[in-house]
N, C-alpha and C positions, 0 to 999 in steps of 0.2 A: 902088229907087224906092218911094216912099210906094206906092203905087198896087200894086205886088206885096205889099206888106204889106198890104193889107185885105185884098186875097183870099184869101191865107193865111191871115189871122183870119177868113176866112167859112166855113173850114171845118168851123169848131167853133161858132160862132154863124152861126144862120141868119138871124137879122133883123139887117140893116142897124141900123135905128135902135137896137136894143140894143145892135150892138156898139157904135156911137155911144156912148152913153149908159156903158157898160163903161167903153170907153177913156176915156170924160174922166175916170172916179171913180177908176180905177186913175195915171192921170196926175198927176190932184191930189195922191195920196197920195205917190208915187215921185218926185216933182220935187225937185230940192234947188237949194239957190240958188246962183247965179254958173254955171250949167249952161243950154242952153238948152231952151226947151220944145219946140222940134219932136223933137231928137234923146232926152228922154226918152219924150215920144208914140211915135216911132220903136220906141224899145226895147220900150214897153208893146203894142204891133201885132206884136212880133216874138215876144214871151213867147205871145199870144195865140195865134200861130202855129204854137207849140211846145204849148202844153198848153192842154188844155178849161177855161176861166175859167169857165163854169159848173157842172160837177160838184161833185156835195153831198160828197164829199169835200173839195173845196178850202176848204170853211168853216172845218172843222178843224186845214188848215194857216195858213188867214190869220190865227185864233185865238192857235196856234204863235208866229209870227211875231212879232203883233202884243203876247205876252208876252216876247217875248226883245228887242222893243225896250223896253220899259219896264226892263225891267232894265236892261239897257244906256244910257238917260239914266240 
C-alpha cells in the first residue's frame, strides 16, 4: 500500500511536505509515457525508502546519471 510507502520515505525525510515536494520532482523526471503515474510515484516512494534522497552525495550521482542519459539520446 501507498500508505506503507511514505512511511518508509519518512525515514529519511523528515518533513512531509518536502518529501511531497521530492516525490513530485523525482516523479516528473522518471515517468515515461504509456506507463501509469501512480505506479511510477510508487516506485519513486520505494527508492526513497531505500536511499537518502537528500544526501550531498547524491548530487554527484544524479549529475552521473543525468550525463550518461545524454549520451545515450
Amino acid at each position: 500500500m501507498r500508505s506503507d510507502l511514505i512511511f518508509g520515505a519518512l525515514t529519511h525525510v523528515n518533513n512531509r511536505y518536502e518529501l511531497c515536494q521530492l516525490a513530485s520532482k523525482a516523479t516528473r523526471k522518471l515517468h515515461k509515457p504509456n506507463t501509469r503515474l501512480q505506479d511510477t510515484t510508487n516506485e519513486v516512494l520505494d527508492r526513497f525508502k531505500d536511499t537518502i534522497p537528500m544526501d550531498e552525495s547524491s548530487e554527484t550521482v544524479v549529475e552521473k546519471v543525468q550525463l550518461q542519459e545524454r549520451r545515450a539520446a
